[in-house]
N, C-alpha and C positions, 0 to 999 in steps of 0.2 A: 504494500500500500504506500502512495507516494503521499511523505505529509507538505503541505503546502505553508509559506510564511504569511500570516495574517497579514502584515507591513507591504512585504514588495510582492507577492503572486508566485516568488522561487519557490521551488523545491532546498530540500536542503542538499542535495548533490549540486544544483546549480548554483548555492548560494557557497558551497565548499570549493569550486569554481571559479568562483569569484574571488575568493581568499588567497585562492593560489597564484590566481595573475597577479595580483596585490606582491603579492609575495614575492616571485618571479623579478618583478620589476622596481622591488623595493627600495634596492641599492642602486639602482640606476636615478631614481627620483631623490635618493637623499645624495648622489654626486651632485648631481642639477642644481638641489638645495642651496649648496654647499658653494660649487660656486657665483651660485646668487646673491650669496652672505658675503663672500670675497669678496665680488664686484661692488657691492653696495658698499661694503665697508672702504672701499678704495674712494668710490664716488666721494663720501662724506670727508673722507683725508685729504681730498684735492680741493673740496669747497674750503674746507678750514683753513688750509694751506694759503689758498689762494685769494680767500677774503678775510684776512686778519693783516693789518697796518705792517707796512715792512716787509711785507711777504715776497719783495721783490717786482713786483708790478710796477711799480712808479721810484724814481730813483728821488732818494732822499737823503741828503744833505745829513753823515755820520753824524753821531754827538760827539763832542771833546772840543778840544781848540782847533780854530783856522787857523789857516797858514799865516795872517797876519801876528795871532795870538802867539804861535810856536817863535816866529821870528823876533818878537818882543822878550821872547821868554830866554831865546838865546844871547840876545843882545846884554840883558840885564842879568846873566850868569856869566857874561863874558865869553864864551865859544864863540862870538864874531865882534870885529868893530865897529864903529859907527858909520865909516863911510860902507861899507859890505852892508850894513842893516839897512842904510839910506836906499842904496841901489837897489835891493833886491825889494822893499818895501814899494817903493818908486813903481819895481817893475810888476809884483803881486796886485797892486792898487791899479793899475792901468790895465791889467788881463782882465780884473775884475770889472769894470766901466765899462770894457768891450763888449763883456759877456754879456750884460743886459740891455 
């Protein structure tokens, strides 16, 4: 006597049937999973990445001293003289006028 499932209309041979393709194909759908988890987690690292300040997208001006500031710093510990600080000052301040 074939018993039928109240739910879906199977038999329980067809519904054992059903378990086994599940089965069969199990590992195949949790690679899939898996590298959907990958991929997603990749996506998210590259928004982070990519929209967090600094991240490289737009060039920004280090922190610490400019070169006018390093050159002051040198002058006034003595590693160069005054006409060398004049000059090179002279010539930082005028690349810099250009620039803008």
């Amino acid at each position: 006597m074939l018993e039928m499932s109240v739910n879906t209309g199977q038999t329980k041979e067809e519904l054992a049937d059903d378990g086994l393709v599940w089965r069969r194909h199990g590992s195949l759908r949790l690679a899939c999973y898996g590298r959907l988890l990958a991929l997603l987690a990749r996506l998210i690292v590259w928004l982070v990445v990519r929209l967090l300040p600094g991240s490289g997208g737009a060039t920004i001006r280090p922190v610490g001293e400019s070169a006018v500031e390093i050159l002051d710093r040198r002058l006034a510990s003595g590693e160069i003289d005054l006409q060398a600080w004049q000059a090179q000052r002279s010539a930082l301040l005028t690349a810099q006028r250009d620039r803008k």
